[in-house]
C-alpha positions as CSV (number, residue, x, y, z in Angstrom):
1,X,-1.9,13.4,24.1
2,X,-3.8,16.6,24.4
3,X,-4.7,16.6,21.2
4,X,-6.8,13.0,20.8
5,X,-7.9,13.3,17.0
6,X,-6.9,11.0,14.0
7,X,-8.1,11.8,10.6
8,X,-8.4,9.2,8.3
9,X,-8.3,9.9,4.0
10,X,-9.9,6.8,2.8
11,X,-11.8,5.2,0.4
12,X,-15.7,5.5,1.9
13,X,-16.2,3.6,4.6
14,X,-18.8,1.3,3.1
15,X,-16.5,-0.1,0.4
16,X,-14.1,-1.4,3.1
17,X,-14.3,-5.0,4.4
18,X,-13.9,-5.2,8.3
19,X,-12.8,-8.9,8.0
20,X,-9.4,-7.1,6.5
21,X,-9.2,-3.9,6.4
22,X,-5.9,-2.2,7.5
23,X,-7.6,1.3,7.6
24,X,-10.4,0.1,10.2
25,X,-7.7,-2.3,12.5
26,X,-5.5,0.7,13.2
27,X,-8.6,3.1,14.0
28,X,-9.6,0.4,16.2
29,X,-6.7,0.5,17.9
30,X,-6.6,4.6,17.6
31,X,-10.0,4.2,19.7
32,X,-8.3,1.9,22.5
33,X,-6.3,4.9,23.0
34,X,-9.3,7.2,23.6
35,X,-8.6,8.7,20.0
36,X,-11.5,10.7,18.0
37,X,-11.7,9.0,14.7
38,X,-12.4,11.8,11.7
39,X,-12.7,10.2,8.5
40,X,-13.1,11.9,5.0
41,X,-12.7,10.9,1.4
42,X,-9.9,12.8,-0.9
43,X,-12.8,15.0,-2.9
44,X,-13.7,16.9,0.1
45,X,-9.9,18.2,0.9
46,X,-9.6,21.7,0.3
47,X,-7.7,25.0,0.8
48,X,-10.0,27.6,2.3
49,X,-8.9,30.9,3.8
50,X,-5.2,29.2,3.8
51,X,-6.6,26.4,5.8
52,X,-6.3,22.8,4.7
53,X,-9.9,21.9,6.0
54,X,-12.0,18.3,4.5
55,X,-15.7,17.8,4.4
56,X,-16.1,14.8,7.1
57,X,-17.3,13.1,9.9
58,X,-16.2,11.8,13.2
59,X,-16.6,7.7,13.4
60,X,-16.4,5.2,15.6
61,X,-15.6,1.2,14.2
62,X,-16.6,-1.4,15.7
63,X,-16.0,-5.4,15.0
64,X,-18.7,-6.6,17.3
65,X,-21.8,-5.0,15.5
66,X,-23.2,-5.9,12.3
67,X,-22.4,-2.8,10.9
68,X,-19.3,-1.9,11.5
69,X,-19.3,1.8,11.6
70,X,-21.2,4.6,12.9
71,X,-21.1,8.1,11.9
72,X,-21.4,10.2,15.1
73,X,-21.7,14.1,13.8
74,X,-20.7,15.7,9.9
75,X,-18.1,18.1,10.4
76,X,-15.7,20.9,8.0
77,X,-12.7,20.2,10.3
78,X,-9.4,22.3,10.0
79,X,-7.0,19.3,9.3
80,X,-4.1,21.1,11.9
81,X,-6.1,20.1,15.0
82,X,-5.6,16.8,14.4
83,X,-2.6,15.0,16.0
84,X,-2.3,12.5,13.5
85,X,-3.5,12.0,9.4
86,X,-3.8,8.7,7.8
87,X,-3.2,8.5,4.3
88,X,-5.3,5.7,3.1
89,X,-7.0,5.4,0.0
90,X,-6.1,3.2,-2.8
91,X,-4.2,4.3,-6.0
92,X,-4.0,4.3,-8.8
93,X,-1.6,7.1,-8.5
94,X,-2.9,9.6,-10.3
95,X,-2.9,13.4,-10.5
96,X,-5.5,13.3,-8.2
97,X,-3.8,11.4,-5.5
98,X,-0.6,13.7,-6.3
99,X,-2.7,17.2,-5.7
100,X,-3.8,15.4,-2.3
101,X,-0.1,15.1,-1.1
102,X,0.3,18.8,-2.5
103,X,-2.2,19.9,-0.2
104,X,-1.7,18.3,3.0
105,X,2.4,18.8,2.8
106,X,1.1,22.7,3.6
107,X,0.4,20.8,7.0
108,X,3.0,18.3,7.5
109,X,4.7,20.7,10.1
110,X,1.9,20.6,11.9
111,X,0.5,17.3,11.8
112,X,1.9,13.6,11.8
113,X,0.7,12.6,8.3
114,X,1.7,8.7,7.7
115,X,3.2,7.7,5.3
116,X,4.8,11.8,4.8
117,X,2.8,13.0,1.6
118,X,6.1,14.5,0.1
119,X,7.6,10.6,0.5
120,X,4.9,9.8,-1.2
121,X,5.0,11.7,-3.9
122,X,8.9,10.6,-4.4
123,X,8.8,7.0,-3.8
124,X,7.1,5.5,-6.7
125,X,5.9,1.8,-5.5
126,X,7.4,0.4,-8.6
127,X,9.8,2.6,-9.6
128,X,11.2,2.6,-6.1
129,X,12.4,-0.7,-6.6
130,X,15.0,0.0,-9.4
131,X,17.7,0.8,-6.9
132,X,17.2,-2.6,-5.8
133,X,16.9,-4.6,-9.0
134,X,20.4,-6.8,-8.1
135,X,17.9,-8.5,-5.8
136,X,14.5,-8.9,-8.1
137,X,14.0,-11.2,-11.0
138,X,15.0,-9.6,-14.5
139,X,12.9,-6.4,-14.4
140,X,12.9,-3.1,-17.3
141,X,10.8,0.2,-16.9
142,X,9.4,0.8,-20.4
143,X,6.6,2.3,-23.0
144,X,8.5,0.9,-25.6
145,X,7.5,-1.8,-27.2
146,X,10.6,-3.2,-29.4
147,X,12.4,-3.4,-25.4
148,X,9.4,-5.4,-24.5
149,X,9.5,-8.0,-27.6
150,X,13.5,-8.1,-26.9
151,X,12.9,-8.8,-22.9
152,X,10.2,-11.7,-24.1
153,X,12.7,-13.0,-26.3
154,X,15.4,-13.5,-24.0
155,X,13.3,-14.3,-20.5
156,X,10.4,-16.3,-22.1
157,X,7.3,-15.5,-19.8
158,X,6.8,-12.5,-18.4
159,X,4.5,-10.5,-16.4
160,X,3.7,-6.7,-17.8
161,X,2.3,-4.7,-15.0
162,X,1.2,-1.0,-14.5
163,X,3.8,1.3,-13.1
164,X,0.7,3.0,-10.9
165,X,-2.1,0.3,-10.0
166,X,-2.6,-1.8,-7.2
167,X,-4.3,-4.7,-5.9
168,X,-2.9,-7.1,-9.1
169,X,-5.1,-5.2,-11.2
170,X,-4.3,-5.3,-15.3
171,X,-1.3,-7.1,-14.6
172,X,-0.9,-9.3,-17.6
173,X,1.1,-12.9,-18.4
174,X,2.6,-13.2,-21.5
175,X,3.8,-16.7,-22.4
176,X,3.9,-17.9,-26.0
177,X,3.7,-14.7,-28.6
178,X,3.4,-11.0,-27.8
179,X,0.4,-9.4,-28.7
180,X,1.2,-6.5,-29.9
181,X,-1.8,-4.7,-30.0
182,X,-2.8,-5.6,-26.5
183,X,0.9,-4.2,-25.5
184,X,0.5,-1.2,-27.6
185,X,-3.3,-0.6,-25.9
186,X,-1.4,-1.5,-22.2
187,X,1.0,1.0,-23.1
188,X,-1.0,3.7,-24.8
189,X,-3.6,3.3,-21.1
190,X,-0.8,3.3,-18.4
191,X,1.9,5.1,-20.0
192,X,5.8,3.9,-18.7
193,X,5.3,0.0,-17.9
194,X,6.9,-2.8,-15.5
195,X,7.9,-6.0,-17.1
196,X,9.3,-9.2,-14.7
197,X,10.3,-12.6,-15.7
198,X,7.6,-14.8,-14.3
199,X,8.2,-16.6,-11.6
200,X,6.6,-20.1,-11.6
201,X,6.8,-20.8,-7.6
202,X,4.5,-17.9,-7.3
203,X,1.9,-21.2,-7.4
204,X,3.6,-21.7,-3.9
205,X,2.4,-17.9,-2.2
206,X,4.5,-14.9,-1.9
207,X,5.2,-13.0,1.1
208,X,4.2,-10.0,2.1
209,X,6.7,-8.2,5.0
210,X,5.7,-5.4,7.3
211,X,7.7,-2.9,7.9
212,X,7.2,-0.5,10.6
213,X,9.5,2.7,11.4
214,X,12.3,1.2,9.4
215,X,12.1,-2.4,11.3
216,X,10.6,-5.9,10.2
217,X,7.4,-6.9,12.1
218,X,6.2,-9.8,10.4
219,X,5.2,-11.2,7.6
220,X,2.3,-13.4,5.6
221,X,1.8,-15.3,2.7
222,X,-0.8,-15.5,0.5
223,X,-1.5,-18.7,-1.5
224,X,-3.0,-18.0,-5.1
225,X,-6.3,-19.8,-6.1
226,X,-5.7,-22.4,-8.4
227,X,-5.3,-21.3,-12.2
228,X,-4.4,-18.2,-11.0
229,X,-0.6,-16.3,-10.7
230,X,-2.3,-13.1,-9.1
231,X,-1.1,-13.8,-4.6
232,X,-3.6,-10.6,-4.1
233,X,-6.4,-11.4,-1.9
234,X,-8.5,-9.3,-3.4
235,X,-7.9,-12.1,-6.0
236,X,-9.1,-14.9,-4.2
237,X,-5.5,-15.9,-2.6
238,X,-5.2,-17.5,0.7
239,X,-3.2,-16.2,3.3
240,X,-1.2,-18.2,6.0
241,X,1.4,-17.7,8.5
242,X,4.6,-17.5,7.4
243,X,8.7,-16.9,8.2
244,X,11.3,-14.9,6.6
245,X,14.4,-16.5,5.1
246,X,17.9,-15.3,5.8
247,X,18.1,-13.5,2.5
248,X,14.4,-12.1,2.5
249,X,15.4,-10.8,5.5
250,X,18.4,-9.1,4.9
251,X,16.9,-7.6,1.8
252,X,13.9,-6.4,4.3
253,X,16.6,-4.8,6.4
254,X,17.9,-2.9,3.7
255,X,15.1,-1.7,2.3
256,X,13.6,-0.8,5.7
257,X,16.2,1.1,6.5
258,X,16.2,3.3,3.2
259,X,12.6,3.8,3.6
260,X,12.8,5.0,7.2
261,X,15.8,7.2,5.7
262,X,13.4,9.0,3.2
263,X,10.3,9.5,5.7
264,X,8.3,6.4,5.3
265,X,6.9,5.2,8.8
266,X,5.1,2.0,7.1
267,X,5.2,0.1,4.0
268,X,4.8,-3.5,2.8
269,X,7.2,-5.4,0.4
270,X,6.8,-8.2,-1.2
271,X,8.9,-11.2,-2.0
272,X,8.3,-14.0,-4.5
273,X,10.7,-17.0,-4.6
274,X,13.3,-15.0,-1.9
275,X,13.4,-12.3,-4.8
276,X,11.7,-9.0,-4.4
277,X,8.9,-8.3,-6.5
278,X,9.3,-4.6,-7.1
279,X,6.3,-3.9,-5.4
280,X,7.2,-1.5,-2.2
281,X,3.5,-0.4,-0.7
282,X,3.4,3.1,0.8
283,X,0.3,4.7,-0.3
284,X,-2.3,2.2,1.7
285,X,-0.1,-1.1,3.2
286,X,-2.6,-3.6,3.6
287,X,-2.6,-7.0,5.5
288,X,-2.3,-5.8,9.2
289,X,-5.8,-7.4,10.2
290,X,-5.1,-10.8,8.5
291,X,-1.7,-11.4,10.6
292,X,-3.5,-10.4,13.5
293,X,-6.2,-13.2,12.4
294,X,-3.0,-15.5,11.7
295,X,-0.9,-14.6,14.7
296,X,-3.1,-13.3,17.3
297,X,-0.4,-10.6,16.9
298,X,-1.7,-7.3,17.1
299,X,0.9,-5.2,14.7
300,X,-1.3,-2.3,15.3
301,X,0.1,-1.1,18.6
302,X,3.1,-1.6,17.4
303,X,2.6,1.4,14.7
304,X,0.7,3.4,17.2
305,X,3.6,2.9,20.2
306,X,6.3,3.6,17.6
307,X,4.4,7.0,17.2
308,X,4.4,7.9,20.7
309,X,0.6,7.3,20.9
């Protein structure tokens, strides 16, 4: 490459844990290659004199020093010298996070921006998933509440989760009477609503597969702690090494391929009990550095190779 610089949109760099984070393992990796790491946070995007420029710095990561980070200079960077853009920060999927796709697809001709900020945009990680309910557990889209009480009725216990969030946050279990003020206060806070019939062997871990450039490249799964139906690590779930099944991985094929078909160069999925859970990561994939820990498999030349990197 001529051009050697990778921008990174994240979350800052203090809040993010070296021992996991995704966002830090493929700028490693980026550095291998004699890349220029330029890292900024989604406030400081802008459109100046037609120019899609952030407020940054170049930094270099490290995993051997204490601090795992150094900033090297503070820089306004015109975004189209960079040969590649990381989305990375979290959701909640917002109209914040949507005006930041608006203003870097004025550059994706110019730049490789992964995942594309117009797929983005159109794949909703939930919502995503409703062409592929034949192979998830009983699932509605909703805000209203009589379709809630009629899908508790007939599955029993179910999980009510935010169409937008991430991480397992306010996901809720319901399990012997609907609340209906805490639905109507979920609803009246997120707006349109995913509700699941539970799935008990979540106790046992669910997997979380890798997909890379419409292809399968490994998988984990994480263990919640006891007491707890939430397989997020950011929950306290432990993650081990694990192997697809014949049917998780035909599903993953499938869905692999239809991502790759509408632009999205890497994603996680997640299964529970060989069903999918309807969550199909594209904003911020996570999990990279913990396979690695698992596998001593290092998935983050594969995404960098696959790019011509």
């Amino acid at each position: 490459m001529i051009n050697k610089i990778v921008a990174i949109q994240g979350n800052p760099p203090s809040e993010l844990n070296p021992k996991s984070d995704t966002s830090i393992f493929l700028a490693v990796e980026a550095q291998n290659r004699n890349c220029k790491i330029f890292y900024y946070e989604p406030k400081d995007l802008s459109i100046i004199n037609d120019k899609v420029v952030a407020k940054g710095y170049y930094i270099k990561f490290t995993y051997t020093n204490k601090k795992f980070f150094k900033i090297v200079s503070k820089q306004t960077l015109d975004l189209s010298k960079c040969k590649y853009l990381l989305i990375r920060q979290d959701p909640p999927f917002n109209l914040e996070y949507i005006s930041t796709t608006y203003i870097l697809d004025k550059i994706k001709d110019k730049v490789k921006i992964i995942n594309s900020p117009t797929s983005i945009r159109n794949v909703s990680e939930k919502l995503y998933s409703a062409s592929f309910q034949k192979f998830m557990p009983n699932t509605i889209f909703t805000k209203d509440i009589s379709e809630v009480n009629k899908f508790f009725i007939k599955n029993k216990k179910i999980i009510i989760k935010p169409i937008h969030s991430f991480s397992g946050n306010d996901i809720h279990l319901i399990e012997k009477k609907i609340n209906k003020k805490l639905i109507l206060n979920f609803i009246k806070k997120h707006g349109h609503i995913m509700c699941q019939k539970f799935l008990p062997k979540i106790k046992l871990g669910d997997k979380r597969v890798f997909l890379i450039n419409g292809k399968i490249c490994g998988a984990i799964s994480r263990i919640p702690k006891k007491g707890s139906f939430l397989s997020n690590m950011s929950k306290g779930a432990i993650p081990i090494a694990t192997k697809l099944t014949k049917i998780e991985t035909k599903i993953s094929n499938l869905i692999a391929k239809d991502l790759k078909k509408n632009n999205i160069y890497f994603s996680g999925i997640d299964f529970i009990d060989q069903k999918l859970n309807g969550d199909i990561n594209v904003t911020s994939p996570t999990g990279l550095k913990t396979f690695y820990d698992l596998t001593n498999i290092n998935l983050a030349k594969n995404f960098w190779k696959g790019l011509g990197a």
